[in-house]
C-alpha positions as CSV (number, residue, x, y, z in Angstrom):
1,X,-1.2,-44.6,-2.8
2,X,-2.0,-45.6,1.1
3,X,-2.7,-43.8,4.2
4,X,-0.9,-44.7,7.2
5,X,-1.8,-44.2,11.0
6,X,0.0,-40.9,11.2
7,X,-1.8,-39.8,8.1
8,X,0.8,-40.1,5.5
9,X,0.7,-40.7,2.1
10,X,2.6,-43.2,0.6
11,X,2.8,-45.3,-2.8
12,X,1.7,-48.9,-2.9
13,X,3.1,-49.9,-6.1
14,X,4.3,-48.4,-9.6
15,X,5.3,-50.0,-12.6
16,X,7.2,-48.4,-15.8
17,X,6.0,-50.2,-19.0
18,X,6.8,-49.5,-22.6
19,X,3.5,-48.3,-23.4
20,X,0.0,-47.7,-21.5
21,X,-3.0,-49.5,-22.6
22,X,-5.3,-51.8,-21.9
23,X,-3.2,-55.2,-21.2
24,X,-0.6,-53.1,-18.9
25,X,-3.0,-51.7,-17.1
26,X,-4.7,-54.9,-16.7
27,X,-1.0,-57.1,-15.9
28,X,0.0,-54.4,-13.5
29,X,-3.7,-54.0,-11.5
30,X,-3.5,-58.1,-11.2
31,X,-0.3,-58.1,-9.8
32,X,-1.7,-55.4,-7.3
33,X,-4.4,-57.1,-6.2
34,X,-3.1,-60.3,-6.0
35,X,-0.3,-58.9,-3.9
36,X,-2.0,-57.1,-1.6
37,X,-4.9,-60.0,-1.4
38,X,-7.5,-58.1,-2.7
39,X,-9.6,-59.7,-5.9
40,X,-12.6,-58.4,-3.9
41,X,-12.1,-54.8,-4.9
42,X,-15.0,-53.4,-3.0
43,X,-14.2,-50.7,-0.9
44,X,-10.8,-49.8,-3.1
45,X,-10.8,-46.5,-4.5
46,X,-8.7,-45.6,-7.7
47,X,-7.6,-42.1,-8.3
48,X,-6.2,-41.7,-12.1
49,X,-6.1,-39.1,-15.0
50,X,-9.1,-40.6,-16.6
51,X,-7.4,-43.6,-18.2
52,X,-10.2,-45.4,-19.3
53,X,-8.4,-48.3,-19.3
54,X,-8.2,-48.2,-15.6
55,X,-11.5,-48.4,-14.5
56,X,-12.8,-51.4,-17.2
57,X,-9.8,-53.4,-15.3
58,X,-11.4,-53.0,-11.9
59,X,-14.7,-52.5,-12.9
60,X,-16.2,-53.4,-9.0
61,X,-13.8,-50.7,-7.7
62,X,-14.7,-46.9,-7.1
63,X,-12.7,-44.4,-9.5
64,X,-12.5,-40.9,-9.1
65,X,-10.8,-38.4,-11.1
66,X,-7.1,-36.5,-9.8
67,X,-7.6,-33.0,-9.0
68,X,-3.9,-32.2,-10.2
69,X,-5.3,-33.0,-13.5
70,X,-8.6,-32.1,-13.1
71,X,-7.0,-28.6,-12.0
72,X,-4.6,-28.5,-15.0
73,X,-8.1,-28.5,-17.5
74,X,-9.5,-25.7,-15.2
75,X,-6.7,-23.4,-15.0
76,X,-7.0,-23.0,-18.7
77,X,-10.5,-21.6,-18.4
78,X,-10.3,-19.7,-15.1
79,X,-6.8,-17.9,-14.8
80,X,-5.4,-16.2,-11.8
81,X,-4.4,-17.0,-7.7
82,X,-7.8,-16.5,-6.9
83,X,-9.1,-19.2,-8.7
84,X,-5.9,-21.4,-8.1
85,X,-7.1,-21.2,-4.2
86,X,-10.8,-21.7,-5.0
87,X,-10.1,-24.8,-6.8
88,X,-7.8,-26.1,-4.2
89,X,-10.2,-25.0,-1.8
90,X,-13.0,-26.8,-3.0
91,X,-10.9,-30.0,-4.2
92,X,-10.0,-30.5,0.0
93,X,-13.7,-30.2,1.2
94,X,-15.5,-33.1,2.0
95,X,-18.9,-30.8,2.6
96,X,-20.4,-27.8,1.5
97,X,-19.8,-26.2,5.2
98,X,-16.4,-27.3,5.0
99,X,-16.1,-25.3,2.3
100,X,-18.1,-21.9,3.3
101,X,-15.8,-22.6,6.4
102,X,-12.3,-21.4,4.3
């Protein structure tokens, strides 16, 4: 996904394969990168569902976890609207103010 200058999300690239592992993930992050002149991966950051497989292809990249996924794991444990906002809540805060602040 990319940001553009009003703010927008958009996706940079997607690839449908006939299974996900290891060598697809590492074919389709080479084409990326190479594509969008990148080898030097510092300062990417790689949002996934913990695919593991992700991050030992660009190991010199930052990874972070998706909250839709992340959310899906706590919504088993804590049930209810309350913690549905919470999560949300917290998951769109950069800072602990921020988050006091909602």
């Amino acid at each position: 996904m990319g940001r553009d200058a009003n703010n927008h999300i958009f996706p940079i690239a997607w690839v449908v394969v006939s299974i996900e592992n290891k060598e697809t993930w590492k074919w389709f992050l080479d084409l990326l990168l190479d594509k969008i002149d990148m080898r030097l991966v510092h300062g990417l950051t790689f949002i996934s569902d913990q695919h593991k497989d992700v991050k030992e292809s660009v190991l010199a990249a930052e990874h972070r976890q998706c909250a839709r996924h992340i959310y899906a794991n706590f919504k088993k444990r804590f049930k209810g609207e309350q913690y549905r906002k919470l999560f949300w809540a917290a998951s769109a805060s950069t800072t602990q103010l921020k988050l006091r602040q909602k």
